[in-house]
C-alpha positions as CSV (number, residue, x, y, z in Angstrom):
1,X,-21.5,5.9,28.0
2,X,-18.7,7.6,26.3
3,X,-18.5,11.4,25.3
4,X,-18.1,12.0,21.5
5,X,-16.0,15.3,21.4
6,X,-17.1,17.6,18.6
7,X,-15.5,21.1,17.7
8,X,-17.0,23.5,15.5
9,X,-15.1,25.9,14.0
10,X,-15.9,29.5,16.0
11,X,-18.3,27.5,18.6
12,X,-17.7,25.3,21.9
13,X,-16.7,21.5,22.2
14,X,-19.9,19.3,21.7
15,X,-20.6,15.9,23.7
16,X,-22.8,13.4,22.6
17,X,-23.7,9.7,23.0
18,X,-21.8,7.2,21.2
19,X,-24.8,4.8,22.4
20,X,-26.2,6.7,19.3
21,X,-23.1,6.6,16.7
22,X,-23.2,4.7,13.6
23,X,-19.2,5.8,13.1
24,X,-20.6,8.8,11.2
25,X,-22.5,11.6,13.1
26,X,-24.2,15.1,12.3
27,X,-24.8,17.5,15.5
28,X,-26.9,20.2,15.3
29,X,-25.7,23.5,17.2
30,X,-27.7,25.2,19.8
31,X,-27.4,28.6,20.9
32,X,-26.6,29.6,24.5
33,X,-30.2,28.6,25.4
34,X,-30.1,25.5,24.1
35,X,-32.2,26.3,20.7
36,X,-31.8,25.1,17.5
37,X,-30.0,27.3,15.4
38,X,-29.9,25.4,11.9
39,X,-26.7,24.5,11.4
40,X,-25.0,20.9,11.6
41,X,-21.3,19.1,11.6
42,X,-20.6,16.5,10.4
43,X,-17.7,14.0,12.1
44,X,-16.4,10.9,11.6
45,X,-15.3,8.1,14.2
46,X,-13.6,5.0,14.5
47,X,-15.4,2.1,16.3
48,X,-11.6,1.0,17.3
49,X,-11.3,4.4,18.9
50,X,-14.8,3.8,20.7
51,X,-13.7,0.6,21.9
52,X,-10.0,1.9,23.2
53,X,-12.0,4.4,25.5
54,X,-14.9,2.1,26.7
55,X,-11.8,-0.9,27.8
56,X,-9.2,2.0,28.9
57,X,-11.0,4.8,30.4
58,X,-12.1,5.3,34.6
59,X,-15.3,6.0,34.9
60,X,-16.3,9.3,35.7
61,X,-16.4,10.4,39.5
62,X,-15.9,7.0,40.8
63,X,-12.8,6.7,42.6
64,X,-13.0,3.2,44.5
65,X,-11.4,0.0,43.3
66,X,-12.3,-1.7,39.9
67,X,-14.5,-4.3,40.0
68,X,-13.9,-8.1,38.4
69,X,-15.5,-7.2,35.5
70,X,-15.7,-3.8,34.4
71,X,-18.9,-2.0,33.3
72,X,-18.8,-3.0,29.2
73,X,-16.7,-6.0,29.5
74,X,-17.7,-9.0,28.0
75,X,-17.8,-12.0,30.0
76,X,-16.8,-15.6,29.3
77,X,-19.3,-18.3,28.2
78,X,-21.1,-19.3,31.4
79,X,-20.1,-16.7,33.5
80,X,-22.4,-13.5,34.5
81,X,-21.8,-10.4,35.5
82,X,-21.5,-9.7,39.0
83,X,-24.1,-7.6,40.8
84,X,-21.5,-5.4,41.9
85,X,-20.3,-4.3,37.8
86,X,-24.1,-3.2,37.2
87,X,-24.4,-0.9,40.6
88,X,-21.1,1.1,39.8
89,X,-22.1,1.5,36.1
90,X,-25.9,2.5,37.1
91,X,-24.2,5.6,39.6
92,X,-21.2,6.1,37.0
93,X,-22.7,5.4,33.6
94,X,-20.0,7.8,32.1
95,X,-16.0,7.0,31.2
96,X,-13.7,10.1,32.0
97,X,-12.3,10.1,28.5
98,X,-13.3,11.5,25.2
99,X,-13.6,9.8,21.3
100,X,-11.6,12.7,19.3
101,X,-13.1,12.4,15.2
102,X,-10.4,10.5,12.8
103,X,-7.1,12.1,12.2
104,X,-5.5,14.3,10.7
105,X,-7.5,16.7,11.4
106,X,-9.6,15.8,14.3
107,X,-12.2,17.7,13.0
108,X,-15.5,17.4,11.9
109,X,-15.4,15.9,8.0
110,X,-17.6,19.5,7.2
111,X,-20.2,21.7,8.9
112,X,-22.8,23.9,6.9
113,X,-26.1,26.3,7.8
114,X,-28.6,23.2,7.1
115,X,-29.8,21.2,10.4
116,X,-29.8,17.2,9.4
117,X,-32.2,14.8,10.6
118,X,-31.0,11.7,9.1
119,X,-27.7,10.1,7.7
120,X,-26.9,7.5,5.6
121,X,-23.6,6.0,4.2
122,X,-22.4,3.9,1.2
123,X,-19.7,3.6,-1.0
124,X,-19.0,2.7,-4.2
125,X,-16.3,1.8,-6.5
126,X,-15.3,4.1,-9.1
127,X,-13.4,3.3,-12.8
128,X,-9.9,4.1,-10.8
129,X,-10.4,1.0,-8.7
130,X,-10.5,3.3,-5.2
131,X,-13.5,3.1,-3.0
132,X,-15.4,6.6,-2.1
133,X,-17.6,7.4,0.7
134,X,-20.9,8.7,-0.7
135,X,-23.2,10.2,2.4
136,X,-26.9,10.9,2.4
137,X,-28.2,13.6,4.8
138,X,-31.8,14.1,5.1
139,X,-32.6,17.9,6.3
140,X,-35.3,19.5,8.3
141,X,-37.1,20.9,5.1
142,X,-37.5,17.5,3.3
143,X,-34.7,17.5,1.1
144,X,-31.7,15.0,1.0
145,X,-28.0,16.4,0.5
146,X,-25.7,13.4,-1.6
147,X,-22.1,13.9,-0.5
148,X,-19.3,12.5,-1.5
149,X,-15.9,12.8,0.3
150,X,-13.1,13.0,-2.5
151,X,-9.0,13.3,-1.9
152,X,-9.5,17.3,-2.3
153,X,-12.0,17.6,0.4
154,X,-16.1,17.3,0.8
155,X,-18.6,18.0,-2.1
156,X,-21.6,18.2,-2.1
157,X,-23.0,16.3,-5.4
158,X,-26.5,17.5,-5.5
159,X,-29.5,18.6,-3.4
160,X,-32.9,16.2,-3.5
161,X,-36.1,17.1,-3.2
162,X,-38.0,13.9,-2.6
163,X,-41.6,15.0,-2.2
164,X,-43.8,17.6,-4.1
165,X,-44.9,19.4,-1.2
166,X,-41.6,19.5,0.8
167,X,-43.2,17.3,3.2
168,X,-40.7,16.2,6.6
169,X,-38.8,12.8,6.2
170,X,-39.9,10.4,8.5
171,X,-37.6,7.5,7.5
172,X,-34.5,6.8,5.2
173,X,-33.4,3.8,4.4
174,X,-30.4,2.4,1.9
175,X,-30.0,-0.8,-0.1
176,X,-26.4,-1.0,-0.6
177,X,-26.9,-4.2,-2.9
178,X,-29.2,-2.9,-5.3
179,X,-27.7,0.8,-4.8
180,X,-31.1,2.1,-3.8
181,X,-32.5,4.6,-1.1
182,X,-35.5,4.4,0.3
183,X,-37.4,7.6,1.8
184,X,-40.7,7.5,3.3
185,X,-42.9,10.6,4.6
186,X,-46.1,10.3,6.3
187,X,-48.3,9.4,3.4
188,X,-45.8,7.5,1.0
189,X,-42.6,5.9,0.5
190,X,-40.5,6.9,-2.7
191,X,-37.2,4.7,-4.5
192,X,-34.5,6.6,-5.5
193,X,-31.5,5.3,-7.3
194,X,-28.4,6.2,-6.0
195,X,-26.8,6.5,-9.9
196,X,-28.8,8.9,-11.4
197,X,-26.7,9.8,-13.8
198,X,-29.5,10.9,-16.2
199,X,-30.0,14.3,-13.8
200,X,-26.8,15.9,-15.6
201,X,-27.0,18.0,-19.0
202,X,-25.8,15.5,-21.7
203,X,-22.3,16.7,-22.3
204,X,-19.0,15.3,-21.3
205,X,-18.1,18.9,-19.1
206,X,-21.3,18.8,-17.2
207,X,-20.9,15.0,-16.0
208,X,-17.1,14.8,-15.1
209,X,-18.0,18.2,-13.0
210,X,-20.6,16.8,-11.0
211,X,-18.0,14.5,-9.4
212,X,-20.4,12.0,-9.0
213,X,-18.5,8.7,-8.2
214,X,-21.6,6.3,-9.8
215,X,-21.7,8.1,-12.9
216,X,-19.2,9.0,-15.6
217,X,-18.4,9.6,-19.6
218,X,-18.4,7.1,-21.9
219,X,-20.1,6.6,-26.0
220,X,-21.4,10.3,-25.9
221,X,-24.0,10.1,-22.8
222,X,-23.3,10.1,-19.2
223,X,-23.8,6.4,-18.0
224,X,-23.8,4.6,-14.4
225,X,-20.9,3.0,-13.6
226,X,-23.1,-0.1,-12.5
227,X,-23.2,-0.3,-16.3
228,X,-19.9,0.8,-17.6
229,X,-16.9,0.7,-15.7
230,X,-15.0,2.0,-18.6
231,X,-16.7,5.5,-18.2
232,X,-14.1,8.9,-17.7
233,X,-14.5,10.3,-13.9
234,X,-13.2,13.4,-12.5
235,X,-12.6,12.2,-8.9
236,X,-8.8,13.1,-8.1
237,X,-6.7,16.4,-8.2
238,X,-6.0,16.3,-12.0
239,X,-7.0,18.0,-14.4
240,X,-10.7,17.5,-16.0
241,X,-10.4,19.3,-18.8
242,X,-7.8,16.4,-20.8
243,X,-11.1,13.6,-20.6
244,X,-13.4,15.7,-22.8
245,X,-13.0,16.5,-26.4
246,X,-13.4,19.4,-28.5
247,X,-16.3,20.9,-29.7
248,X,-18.5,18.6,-27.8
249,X,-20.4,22.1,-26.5
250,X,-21.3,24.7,-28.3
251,X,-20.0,28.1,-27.5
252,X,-21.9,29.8,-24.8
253,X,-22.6,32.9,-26.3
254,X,-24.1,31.3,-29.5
255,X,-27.6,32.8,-30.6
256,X,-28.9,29.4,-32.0
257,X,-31.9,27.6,-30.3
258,X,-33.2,30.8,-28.7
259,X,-37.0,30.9,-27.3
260,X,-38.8,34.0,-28.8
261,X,-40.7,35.0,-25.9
262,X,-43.5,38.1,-26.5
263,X,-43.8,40.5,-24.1
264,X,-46.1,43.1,-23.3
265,X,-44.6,46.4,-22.8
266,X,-45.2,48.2,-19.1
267,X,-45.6,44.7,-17.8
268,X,-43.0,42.6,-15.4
269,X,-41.0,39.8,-16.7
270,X,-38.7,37.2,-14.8
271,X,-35.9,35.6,-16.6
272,X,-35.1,32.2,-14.8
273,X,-31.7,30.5,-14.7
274,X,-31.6,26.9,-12.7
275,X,-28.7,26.2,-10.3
276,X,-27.8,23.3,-11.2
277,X,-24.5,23.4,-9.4
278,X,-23.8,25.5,-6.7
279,X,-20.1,25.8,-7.3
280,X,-20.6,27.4,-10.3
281,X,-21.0,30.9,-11.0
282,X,-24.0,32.1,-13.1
283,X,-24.2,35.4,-15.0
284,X,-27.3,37.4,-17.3
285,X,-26.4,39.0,-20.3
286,X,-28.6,41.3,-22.4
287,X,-27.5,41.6,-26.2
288,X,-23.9,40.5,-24.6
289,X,-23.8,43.3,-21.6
290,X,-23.4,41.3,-18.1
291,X,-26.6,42.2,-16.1
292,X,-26.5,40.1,-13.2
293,X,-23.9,37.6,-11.3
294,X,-25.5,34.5,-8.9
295,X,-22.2,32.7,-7.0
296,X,-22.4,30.1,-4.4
297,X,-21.6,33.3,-1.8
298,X,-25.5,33.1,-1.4
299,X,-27.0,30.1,-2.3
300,X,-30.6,29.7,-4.1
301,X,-32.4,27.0,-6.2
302,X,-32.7,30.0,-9.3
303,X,-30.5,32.8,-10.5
304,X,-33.6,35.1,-11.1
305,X,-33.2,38.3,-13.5
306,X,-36.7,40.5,-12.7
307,X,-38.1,43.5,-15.1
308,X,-40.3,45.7,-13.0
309,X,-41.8,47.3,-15.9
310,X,-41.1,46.2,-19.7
311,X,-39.8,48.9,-22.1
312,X,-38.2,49.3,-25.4
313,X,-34.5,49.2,-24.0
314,X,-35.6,45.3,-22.4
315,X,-36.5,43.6,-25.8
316,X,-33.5,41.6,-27.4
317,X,-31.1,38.6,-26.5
318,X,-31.2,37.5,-23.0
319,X,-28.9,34.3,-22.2
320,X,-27.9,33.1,-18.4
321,X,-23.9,31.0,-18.8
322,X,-23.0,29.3,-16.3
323,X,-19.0,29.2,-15.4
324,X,-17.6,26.4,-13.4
325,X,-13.5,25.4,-13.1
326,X,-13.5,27.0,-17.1
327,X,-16.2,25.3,-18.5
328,X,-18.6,28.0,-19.5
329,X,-22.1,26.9,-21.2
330,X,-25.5,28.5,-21.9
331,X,-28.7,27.2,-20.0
332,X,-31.4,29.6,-21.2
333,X,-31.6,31.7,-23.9
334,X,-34.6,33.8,-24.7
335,X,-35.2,37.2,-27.3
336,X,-37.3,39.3,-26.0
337,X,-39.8,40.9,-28.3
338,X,-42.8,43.3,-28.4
339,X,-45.7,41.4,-28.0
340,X,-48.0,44.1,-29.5
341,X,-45.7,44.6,-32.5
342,X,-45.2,40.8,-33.1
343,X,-48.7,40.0,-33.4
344,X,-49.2,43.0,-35.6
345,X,-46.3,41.2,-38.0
346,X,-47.7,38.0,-37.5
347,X,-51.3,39.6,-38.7
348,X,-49.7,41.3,-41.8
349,X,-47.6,38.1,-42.6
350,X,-51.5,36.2,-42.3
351,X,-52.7,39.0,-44.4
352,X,-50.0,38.9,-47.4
353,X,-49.9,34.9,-47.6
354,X,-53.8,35.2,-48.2
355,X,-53.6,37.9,-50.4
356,X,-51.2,35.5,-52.6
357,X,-53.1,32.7,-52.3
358,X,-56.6,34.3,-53.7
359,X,-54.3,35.7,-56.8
360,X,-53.1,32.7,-57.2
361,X,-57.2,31.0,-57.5
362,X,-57.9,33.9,-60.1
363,X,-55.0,33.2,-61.9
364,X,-55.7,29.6,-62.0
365,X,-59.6,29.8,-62.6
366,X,-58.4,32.2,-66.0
367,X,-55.7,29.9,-67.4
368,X,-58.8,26.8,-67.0
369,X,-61.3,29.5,-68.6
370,X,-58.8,30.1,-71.2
């Protein structure tokens, strides 16, 4: 076996074994006594460089002569391997050298605070012609990161969460014909397409920033580019913004389409904002006063804005914007109002229509009378 060396930024060189190494390999750190501590790297390796050290490299603490054929070395038709070649690689089953991760960096691809269970990789061709690694990395807590690695560096398209109940991933598989992923748990197996393009908010801004190199902008909707390759992408280092025309969102501040949500006063209240992309930033405003800030700095599924207790100066206009690369657009917008007062207008309004209504009978039964 080989060693695959692995540095982590701030940690110690890891070895593993490339009997294990599909060319693409996560490691999960340990601590100094060899725990888990939930974090993972990412690396990427070439099967060439593999197959340098296996042919090149002594074996490790074995210092007599080399045998016919080596430990690893194929053999001509008809031929066998002597004896000798299987004793010297059962006592030295190690080569001396390392397999460094793909240049220029010789580093691992990316590294993060999740532990990975499972990888998977496929690519894809995008509307620019170029090819784009897309990798699927099932965690410990039964979700599935979709990463794609661009010319700017990694990003990380979206977060999964296969099953309901969070429960672990036993098995991932990928159909790279039909573009479909396969994850199975304990008690059931689930398909998920690997262009779900439909998961994006329905505006050119929100696609093209998802960087997602199976879906893109074309005809006012975000399609698959399975089904379009005409469709705008934002994939390189240019600029986004040029692909998507005016006034195809409305401005993020604007009151229209707001939820009127009754409250009772004394009680609590949560406001709710979804993260849909953690490299935006996502801010609370009350009747246009920032309240609260969510950034990628802490990561979490919602940008929560909590009332402890209700009181007059918490009723009124309550919108969460997010702000990404200087797209800003609104993803909840609730007024807060009284609850006790708005059912006491609602009652008056009742009151008043059916006070009209019974004039307007008598006045009817009079003029039939008359």
């Amino acid at each position: 076996m080989s060693s695959l060396s692995l540095q982590v930024t701030g940690g110690t060189p890891k070895s593993t074994d490339s009997s294990q190494t599909p060319g693409t390999w996560v490691e999960n750190s340990q601590n100094g006594h060899g725990q888990q501590r939930g974090s993972s790297a990412v690396c990427v390796y070439s099967f060439g460089d593999i197959d340098n050290v296996f042919r090149t490299s002594k074996l490790k603490g074995y210092n007599g002569p080399n045998p016919e054929i080596k430990p690893g070395q194929c053999v001509p038709s008809g031929q066998h391997t002597p004896s000798e070649t299987f004793k010297i690689a059962d006592s030295h089953p190690e080569v001396e050298d390392r397999v460094e991760p793909l240049a220029p960096t010789r580093s691992p691809l990316f590294h993060n605070k999740h532990r990975y269970q499972k990888i998977g990789v496929h690519e894809v061709s995008a509307s620019d012609g170029r090819q784009y690694t897309v990798l699927y990395l099932a965690t410990d807590k039964g979700s599935i990161h979709k990463v794609v690695e661009l010319p700017g560096g990694v990003h990380n398209i979206m977060e999964l969460q296969v099953f309901s109940k969070k429960d672990p991933i036993q098995s991932m598989i990928l159909d790279h014909e039909r573009a479909m992923l396969y994850v199975g748990s304990t008690s059931k197996v689930v398909e998920i397409p690997m262009d779900m393009c439909g998961v994006y908010r329905n505006n050119c801004e929100s696609c093209l920033l998802a960087r997602d190199p199976y879906c893109g902008w074309a005809a006012g909707s975000c399609q698959s580019i399975y089904h379009n390759r005409e469709v705008r992408q934002n994939l390189n280092l240019e600029l986004w913004q040029g692909k998507c025309q005016k006034g195809e969102v409305k401005e993020a501040h604007s009151y229209q389409n707001v939820t009127v949500v009754p409250v009772v006063p004394f009680s609590r209240y949560y406001l709710n904002c979804p993260v849909e992309s953690h490299y935006a930033t996502y801010n609370w405003y009350h009747n246009d006063t920032l309240i609260k800030t969510c950034n990628n700095t802490h990561p979490q599924p919602d940008c929560f804005y909590f009332i402890q207790n209700v009181s007059h100066t918490h009723y009124g206009h309550y919108i969460c914007v997010s702000e990404e690369d200087g797209f800003r657009q609104a993803l909840v917008k609730e007024h807060l109002v009284n609850q006790l007062r708005f059912m006491s207008q609602k009652g008056q309004a009742t009151m008043t229509l059916a006070s009209w209504l019974q004039l307007l009978l008598m006045v009817v039964l009079v003029e039939l009378f008359h």
